[in-house]
VEXPADREN-60060 format. One line per field, with one value per residue (C-alpha): residue number from 1; chain; z, x, y. Coordinates in steps of 0.1 Angstrom, whole numbers, plus 5000, padded with zeros to 4 digits. Example, Ala and Ser with C-alpha at 12.3 -4.5 7.8 and 13.67 -1.06 7.14 Angstrom:
2
resi <- (1;2)
chain <- (A;A)
w <- (5078;5071)
u <- (5123;5137)
v <- (4955;4989)
END
This chain:
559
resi <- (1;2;3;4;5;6;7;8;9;10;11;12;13;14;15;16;17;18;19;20;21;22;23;24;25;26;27;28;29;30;31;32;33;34;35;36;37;38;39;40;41;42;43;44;45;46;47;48;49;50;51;52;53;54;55;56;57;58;59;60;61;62;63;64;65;66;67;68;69;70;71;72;73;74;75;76;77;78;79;80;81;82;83;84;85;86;87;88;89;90;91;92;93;94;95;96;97;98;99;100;101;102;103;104;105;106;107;108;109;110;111;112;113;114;115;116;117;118;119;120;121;122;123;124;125;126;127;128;129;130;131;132;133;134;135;136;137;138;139;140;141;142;143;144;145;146;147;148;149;150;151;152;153;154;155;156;157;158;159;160;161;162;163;164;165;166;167;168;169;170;171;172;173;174;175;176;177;178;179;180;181;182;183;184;185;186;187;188;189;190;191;192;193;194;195;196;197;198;199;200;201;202;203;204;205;206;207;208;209;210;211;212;213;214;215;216;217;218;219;220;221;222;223;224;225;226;227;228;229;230;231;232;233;234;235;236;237;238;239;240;241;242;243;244;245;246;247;248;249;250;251;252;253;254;255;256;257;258;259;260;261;262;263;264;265;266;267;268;269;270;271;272;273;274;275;276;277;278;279;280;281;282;283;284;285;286;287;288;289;290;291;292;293;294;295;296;297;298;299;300;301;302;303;304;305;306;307;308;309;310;311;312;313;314;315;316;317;318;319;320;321;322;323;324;325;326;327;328;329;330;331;332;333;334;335;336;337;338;339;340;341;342;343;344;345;346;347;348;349;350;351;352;353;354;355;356;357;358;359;360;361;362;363;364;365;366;367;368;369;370;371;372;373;374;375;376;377;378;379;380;381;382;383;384;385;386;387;388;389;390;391;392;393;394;395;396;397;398;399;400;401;402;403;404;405;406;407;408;409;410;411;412;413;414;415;416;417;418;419;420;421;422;423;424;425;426;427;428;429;430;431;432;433;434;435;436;437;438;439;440;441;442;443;444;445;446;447;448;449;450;451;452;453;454;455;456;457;458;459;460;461;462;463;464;465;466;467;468;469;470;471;472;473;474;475;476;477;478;479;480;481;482;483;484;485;486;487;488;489;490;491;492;493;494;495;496;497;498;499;500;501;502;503;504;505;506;507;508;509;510;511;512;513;514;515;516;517;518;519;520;521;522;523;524;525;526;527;528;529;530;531;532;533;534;535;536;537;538;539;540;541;542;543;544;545;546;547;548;549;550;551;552;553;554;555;556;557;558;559)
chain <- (A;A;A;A;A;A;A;A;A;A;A;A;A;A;A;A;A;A;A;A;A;A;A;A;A;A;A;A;A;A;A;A;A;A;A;A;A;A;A;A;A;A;A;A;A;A;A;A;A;A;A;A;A;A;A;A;A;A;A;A;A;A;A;A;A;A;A;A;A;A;A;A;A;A;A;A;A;A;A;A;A;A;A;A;A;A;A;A;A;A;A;A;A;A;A;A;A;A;A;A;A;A;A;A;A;A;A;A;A;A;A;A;A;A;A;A;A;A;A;A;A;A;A;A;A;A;A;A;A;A;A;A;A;A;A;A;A;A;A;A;A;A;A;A;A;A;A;A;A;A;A;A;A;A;A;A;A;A;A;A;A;A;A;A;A;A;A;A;A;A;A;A;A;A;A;A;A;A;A;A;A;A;A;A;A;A;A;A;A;A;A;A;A;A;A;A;A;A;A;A;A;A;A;A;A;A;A;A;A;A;A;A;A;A;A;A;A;A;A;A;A;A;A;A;A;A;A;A;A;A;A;A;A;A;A;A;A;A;A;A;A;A;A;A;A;A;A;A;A;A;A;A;A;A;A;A;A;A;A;A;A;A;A;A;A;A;A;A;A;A;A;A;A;A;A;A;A;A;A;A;A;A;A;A;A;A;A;A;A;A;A;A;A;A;A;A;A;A;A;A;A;A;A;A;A;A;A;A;A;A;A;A;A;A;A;A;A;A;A;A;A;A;A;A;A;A;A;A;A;A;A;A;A;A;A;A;A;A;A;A;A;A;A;A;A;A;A;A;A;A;A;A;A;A;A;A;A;A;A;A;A;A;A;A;A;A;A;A;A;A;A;A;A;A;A;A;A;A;A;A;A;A;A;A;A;A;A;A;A;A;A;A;A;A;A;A;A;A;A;A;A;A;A;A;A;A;A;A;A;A;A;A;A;A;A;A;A;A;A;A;A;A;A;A;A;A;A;A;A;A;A;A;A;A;A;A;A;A;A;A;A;A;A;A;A;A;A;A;A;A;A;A;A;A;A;A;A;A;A;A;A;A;A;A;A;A;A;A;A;A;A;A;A;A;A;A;A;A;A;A;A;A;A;A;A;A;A;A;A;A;A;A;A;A;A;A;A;A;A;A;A;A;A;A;A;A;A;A;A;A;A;A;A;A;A;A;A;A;A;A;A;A;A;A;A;A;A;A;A;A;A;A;A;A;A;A;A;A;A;A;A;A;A;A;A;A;A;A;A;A;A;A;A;A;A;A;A;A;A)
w <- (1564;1556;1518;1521;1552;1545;1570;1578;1578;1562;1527;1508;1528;1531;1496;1487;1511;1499;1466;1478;1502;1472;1450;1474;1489;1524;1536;1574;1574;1610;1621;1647;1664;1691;1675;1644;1628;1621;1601;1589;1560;1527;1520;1496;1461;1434;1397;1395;1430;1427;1395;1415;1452;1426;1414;1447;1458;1484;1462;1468;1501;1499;1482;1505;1533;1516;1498;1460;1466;1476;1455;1471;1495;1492;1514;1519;1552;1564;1534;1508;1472;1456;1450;1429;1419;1399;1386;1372;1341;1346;1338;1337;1304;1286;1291;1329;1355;1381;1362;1401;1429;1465;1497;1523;1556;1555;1587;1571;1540;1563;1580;1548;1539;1568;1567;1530;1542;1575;1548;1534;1570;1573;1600;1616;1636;1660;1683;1655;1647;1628;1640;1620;1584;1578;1547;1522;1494;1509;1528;1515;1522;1496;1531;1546;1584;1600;1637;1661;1689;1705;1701;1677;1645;1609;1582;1546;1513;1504;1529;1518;1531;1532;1569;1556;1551;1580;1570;1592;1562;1539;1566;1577;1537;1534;1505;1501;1502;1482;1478;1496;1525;1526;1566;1557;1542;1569;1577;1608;1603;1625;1628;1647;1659;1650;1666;1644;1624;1627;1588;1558;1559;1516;1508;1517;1535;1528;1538;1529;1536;1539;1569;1572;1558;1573;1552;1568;1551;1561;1573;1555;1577;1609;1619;1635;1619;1594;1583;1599;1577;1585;1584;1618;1646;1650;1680;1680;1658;1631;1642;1633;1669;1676;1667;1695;1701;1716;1686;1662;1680;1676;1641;1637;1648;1636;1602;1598;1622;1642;1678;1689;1710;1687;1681;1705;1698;1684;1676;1650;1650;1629;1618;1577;1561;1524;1518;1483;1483;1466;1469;1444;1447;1453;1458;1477;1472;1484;1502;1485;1492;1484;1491;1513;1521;1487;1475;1493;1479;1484;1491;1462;1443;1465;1449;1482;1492;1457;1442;1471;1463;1428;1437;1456;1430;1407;1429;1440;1411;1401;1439;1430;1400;1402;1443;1421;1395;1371;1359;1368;1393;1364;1365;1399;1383;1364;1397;1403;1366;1360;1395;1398;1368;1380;1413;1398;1376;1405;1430;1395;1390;1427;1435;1406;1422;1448;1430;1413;1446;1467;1431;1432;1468;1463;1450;1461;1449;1446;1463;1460;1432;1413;1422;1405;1367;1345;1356;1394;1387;1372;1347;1320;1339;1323;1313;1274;1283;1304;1294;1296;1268;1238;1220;1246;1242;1269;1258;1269;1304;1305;1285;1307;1311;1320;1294;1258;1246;1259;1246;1213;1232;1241;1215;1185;1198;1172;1183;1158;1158;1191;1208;1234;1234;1256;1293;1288;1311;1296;1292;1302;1281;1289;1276;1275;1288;1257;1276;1295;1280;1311;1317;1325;1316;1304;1337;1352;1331;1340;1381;1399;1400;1363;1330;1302;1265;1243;1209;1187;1152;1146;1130;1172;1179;1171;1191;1222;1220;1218;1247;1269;1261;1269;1301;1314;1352;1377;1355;1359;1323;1308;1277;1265;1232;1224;1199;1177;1175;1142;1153;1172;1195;1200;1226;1261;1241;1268;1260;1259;1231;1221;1212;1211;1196;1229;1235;1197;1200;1232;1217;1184;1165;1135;1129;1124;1142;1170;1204;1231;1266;1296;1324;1360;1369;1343;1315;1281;1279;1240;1211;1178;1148;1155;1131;1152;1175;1184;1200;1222;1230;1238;1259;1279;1285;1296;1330;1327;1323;1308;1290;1267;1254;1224;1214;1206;1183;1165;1161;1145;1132;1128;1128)
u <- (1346;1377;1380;1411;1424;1459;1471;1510;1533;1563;1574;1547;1518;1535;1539;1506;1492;1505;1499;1461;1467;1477;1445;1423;1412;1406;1428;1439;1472;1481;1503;1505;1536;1537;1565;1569;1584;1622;1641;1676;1673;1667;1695;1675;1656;1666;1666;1627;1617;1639;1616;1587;1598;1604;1569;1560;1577;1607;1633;1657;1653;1658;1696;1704;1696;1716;1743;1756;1764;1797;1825;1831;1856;1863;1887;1898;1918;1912;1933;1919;1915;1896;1875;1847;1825;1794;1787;1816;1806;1777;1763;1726;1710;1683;1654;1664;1677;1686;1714;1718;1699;1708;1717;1694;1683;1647;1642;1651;1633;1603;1607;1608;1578;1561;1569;1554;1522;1518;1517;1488;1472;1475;1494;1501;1481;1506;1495;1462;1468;1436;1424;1388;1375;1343;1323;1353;1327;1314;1280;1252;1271;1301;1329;1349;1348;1383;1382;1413;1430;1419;1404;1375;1369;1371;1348;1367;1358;1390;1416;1449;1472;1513;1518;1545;1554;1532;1508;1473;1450;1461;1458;1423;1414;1425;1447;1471;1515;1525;1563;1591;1614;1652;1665;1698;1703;1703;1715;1719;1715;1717;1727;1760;1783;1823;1845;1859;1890;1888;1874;1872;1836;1840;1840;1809;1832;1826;1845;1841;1853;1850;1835;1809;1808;1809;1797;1799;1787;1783;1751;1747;1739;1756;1792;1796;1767;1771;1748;1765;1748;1766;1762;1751;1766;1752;1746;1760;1731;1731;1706;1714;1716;1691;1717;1734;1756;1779;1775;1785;1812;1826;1816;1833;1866;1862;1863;1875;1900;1890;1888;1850;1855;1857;1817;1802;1766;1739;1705;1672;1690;1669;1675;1668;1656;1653;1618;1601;1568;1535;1499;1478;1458;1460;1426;1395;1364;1372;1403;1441;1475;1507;1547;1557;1519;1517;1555;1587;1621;1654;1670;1699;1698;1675;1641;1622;1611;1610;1588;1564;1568;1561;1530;1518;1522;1505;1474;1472;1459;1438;1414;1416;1402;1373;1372;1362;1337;1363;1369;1343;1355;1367;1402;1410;1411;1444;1461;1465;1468;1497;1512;1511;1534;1562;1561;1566;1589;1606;1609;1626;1655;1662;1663;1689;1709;1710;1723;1748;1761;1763;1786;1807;1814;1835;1860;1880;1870;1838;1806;1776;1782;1774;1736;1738;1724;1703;1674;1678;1671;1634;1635;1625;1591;1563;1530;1530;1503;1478;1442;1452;1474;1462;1463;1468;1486;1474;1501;1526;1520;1536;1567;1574;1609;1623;1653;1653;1650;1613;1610;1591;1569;1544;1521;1528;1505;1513;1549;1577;1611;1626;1599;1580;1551;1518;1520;1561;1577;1576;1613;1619;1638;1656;1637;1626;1599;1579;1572;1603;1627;1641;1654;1632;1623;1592;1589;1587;1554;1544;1549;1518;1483;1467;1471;1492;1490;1516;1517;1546;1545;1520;1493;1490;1476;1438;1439;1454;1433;1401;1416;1420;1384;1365;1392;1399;1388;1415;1447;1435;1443;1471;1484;1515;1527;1566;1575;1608;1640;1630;1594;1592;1565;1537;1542;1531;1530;1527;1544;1581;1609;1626;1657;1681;1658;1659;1620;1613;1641;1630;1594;1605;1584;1606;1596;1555;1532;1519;1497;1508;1490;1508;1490;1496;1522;1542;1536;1525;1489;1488;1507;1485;1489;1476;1449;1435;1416;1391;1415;1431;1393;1386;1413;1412;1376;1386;1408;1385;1354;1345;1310;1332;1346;1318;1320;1357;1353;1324;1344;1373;1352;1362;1404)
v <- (9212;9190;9183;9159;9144;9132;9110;9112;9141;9129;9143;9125;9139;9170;9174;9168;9191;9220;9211;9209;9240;9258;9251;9265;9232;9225;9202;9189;9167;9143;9120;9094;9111;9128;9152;9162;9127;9126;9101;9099;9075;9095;9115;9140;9148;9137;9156;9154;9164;9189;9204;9191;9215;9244;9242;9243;9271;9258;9247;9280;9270;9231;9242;9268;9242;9214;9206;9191;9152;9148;9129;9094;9083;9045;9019;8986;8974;9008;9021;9048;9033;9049;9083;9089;9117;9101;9137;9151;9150;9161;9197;9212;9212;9235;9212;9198;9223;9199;9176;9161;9151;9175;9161;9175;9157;9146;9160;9197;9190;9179;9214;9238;9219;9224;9262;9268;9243;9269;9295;9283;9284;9241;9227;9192;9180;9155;9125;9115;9077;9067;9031;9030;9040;9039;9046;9046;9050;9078;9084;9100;9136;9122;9118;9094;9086;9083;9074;9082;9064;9102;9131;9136;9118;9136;9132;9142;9139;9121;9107;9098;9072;9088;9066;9046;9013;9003;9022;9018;9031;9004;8976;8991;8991;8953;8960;8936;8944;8919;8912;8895;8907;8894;8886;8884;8920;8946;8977;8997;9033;9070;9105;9104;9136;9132;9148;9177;9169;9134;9130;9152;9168;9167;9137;9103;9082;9043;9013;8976;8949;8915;8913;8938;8980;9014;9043;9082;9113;9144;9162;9194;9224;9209;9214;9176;9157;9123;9101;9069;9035;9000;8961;8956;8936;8901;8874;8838;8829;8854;8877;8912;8933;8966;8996;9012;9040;9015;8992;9022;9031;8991;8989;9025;9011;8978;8989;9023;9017;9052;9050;9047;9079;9101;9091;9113;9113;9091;9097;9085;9050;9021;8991;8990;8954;8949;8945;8948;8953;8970;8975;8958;8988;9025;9031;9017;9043;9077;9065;9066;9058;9073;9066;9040;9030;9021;9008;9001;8986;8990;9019;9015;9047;9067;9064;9058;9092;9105;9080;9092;9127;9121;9101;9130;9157;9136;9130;9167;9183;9155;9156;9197;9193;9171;9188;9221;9208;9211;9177;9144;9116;9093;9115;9102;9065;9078;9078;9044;9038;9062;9053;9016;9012;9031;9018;8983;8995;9010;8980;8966;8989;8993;8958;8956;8987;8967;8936;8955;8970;8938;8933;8963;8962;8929;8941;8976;9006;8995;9015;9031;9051;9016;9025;9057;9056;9077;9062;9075;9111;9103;9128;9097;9086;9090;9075;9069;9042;9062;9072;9109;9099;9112;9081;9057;9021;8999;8978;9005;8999;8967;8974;9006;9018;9049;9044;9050;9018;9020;9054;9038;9018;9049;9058;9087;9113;9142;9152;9163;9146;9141;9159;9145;9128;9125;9111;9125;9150;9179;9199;9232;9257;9287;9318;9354;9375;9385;9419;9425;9410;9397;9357;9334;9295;9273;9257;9292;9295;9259;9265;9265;9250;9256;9235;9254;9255;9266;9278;9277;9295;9325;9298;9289;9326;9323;9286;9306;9327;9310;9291;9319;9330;9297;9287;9320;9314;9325;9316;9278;9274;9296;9303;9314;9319;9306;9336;9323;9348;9358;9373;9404;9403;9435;9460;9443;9409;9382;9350;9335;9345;9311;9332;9299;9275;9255;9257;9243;9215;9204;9199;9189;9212;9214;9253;9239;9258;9238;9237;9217;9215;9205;9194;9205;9178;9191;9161;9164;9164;9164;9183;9188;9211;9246;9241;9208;9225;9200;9173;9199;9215;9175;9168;9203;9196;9158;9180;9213;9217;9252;9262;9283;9252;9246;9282;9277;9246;9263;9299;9276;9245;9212;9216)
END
């Protein structure tokens, strides 16, 4: 019995089926291909899908497998001007880990995804391209019908579109990709082999010039391998030609001036059009989409596979819960609503990376470090304006932004100064275990499929603990106690010690005692005074149902 059939195996669908495949829920992913798929474009995870892989499980492996981004090469006529490291003055901070995104080929990433999702007893399932859907709303069973080109059809009771910009479950829904799509900007792109010595493997290598670009960087984890991206060669008319290895080796010496020779090997060539797109929908009855089903934009700053990965870990928990009883179908609608606004948001600042870089390259020096801003790592997207928002603004939702001039436009949902409020990310904070001692972080506590609530001050002790009694089930819903340096927890005490204050500054308590739940994706749910108990009873019950919930409302009364 399938309970979601995700169809396409890239990082989107992969992402989401082990976050299902974790919870417990049965879930069957395919894909059209024959072989498992493999594409050269995304060059890796940015800050956020970093913290979003280490929930999951694989993100010591994504590092060891990749690489830090390289500092940045840059010519003109063949001659170095310029290099530039975007993050050198960067460093991680208490409440984000990953202060940069990791350069990893998707392939790879595809791989250790794959591994953790065979863990879990779920793999692939190649050569399924789905060519019929039939009761999307569900028959009288509650499933979706999905018909392949062969082999036997599924019946789920979700399916979930992550098959790409082409995607067949959005055309067989109807739903519409609205946007625009610009001819004239093209790229040719593929994984080529170099013959050793002929560049230095530490450095993204990019030349442009009038006439056309070259850009070469290193593949981590291969002795030879470079992402090769170019403007591509064009006919008498304009028309951009089909990549070649040929072609690269012409546009290799054309503008870097290397012979073409020392280009030995070319393989997962594409040709890359600027398209910018979206679905006016996410949803049609049972069935969803995700990634580049849903969205696709340029690829200026590297938001296309994250923004799918993001998608997915926000749908994940949402099917487990209401999949389990524990929350009612209304919770799926946040999906789209939470979703949609950061996808438009996203076409937005990409297609002005892109502006900017088309600027930059003009002159030399210039490159693709111009796309790079604070907005790119994703650690500012939230959803201020959803109605998992405490207090939600409606009105939010259209003046979202990811920088801090929009970080007033979400609604005041009980957070102290500087602290976060609902629909935010929620920080992490280095910490220690209140038993052992022993290093360890808020989003340590956070990773893995259950809601948390935290309790600052020793007012939040009776709340946690008429938490644990009424949503005790299986860890679904933890609690953890954030002890200051000044108190000295009891023997065996579980909980964090805030021994630096980094816990309380991130979340703005201002030394109140406070209760803060933060759902599964690792956002703010709500923060309230310890004494409110009845909001944070409300809004747990809104993602968890639990028949303990009453008798902790009446124990405390009305907060």
């Amino acid at each position: 019995m399938t309970d979601v059939l995700i169809v396409g195996a890239g990082p989107t669908g992969l992402t989401l089926a082990c976050d299902l495949a974790r919870r417990g829920i049965a879930v069957r992913i395919v894909d059209k291909s024959p072989a498992y798929p493999r594409s050269s474009r995304a060059k890796g995870p940015n800050p956020r899908s970093l913290e979003v892989l280490a929930d999951l499980g694989v993100v010591d492996e994504v590092l060891a497998a990749g690489s830090a981004p390289l500092p940045m090469r840059k010519y003109r006529d063949g001659l170095p001007v310029a290099d530039t490291d975007p993050y050198a003055d960067c460093a991680p901070a208490p409440d984000a880990p990953y202060d940069r995104g990791w350069l990893i080929p998707q392939w790879r990433l595809e791989e250790i995804l794959r591994d953790r999702l065979a863990a879990y007893g779920v793999r692939v399932e190649l050569g399924a391209e789905a060519v019929a859907l039939t009761d999307t709303d569900g028959d009288e069973d509650g499933r979706v019908g999905v018909t392949f080109a062969a082999g036997p059809p599924v019946r789920a009771r979700y399916v979930v579109g992550c098959d790409g910009a082409h995607s067949s479950v959005r055309k067989l829904l109807g739903i519409a990709f609205e946007g625009k799509s610009d001819a004239g900007l093209a790229m040719v792109c593929g994984d080529v082999a170099l013959t050793d010595g002929v560049l230095a493997r530490d450095r993204w290598h990019q030349w442009f010039d009038e006439d056309g670009a070259v850009m070469l960087c290193p593949i981590p984890g291969t002795p030879s391998g470079w992402w090769f991206q170019a403007g591509p060669e064009r006919d008498r008319e304009g028309r951009p030609l089909a990549p070649s290895q040929e072609g690269f080796r012409r546009l290799l010496t054309r503008h870097t001036g290397i012979p073409g020779g020392h280009l030995t090997d070319a393989t997962l060539l594409s040709m890359y059009r600027v398209n910018v797109r979206m679905a006016d929908r996410y949803r049609a009855g049972r069935v969803f989409l995700a990634g580049d089903a849903a969205h696709v934009h340029p690829i200026a700053g590297g938001l296309g596979m994250n923004t799918g990965i993001q998608d997915a870990f926000n749908l994940g928990w949402k099917l487990a819960q209401v999949l389990a009883g524990r929350a009612a179908p209304e919770l799926l609608d946040t999906y789209e609503e939470e979703r949609l606004p950061v996808a438009a948001w996203t076409l937005d600042i990409t297609s002005e990376s892109l502006r900017a870089t088309l600027t930059a390259i003009r002159k030399p020096g210039g490159g693709l470090d111009s796309a790079i801003t604070p907005e790119t790592a994703g650690l500012g997207v939230g959803y201020r304006w959803s109605s998992l928002a405490a207090a939600p603004d409606s009105d939010a939702a259209d003046a979202f932004t990811a920088d801090s001039d929009a970080a007033d436009a979400g609604p005041d949902t009980g957070g102290g100064p500087g602290g976060p409020r609902s629909g935010d990310r929620a920080p992490d904070a280095p910490c220690l275990d209140a038993a052992t001692g022993a290093p360890t972080s808020l989003f340590r506590t956070f990773a893995g499929p259950h809601l948390t609530v935290l309790g600052f001050g020793p007012g939040s002790a009776r709340a946690l603990r008429e938490t644990a009694a009424a949503y005790g089930d299986a860890g679904a819903v933890r609690t953890c106690r954030v002890y200051g340096a000044d108190e000295v927890p009891g023997d065996g005490a579980a909980g964090v010690i805030d021994d630096r204050g980094h816990a309380r500054a991130a979340y703005g308590t201002g030394g109140a005692d406070t209760v803060v739940v933060i759902r599964p994706d690792n956002h703010v749910g709500i923060v309230a005074p310890a004494d409110a108990v009845r909001p944070v009873r409300e809004y747990l019950g809104r993602l968890h149902r639990a028949d303990g919930a009453v008798g902790m409302v009446d124990a405390v009364g009305q907060g």
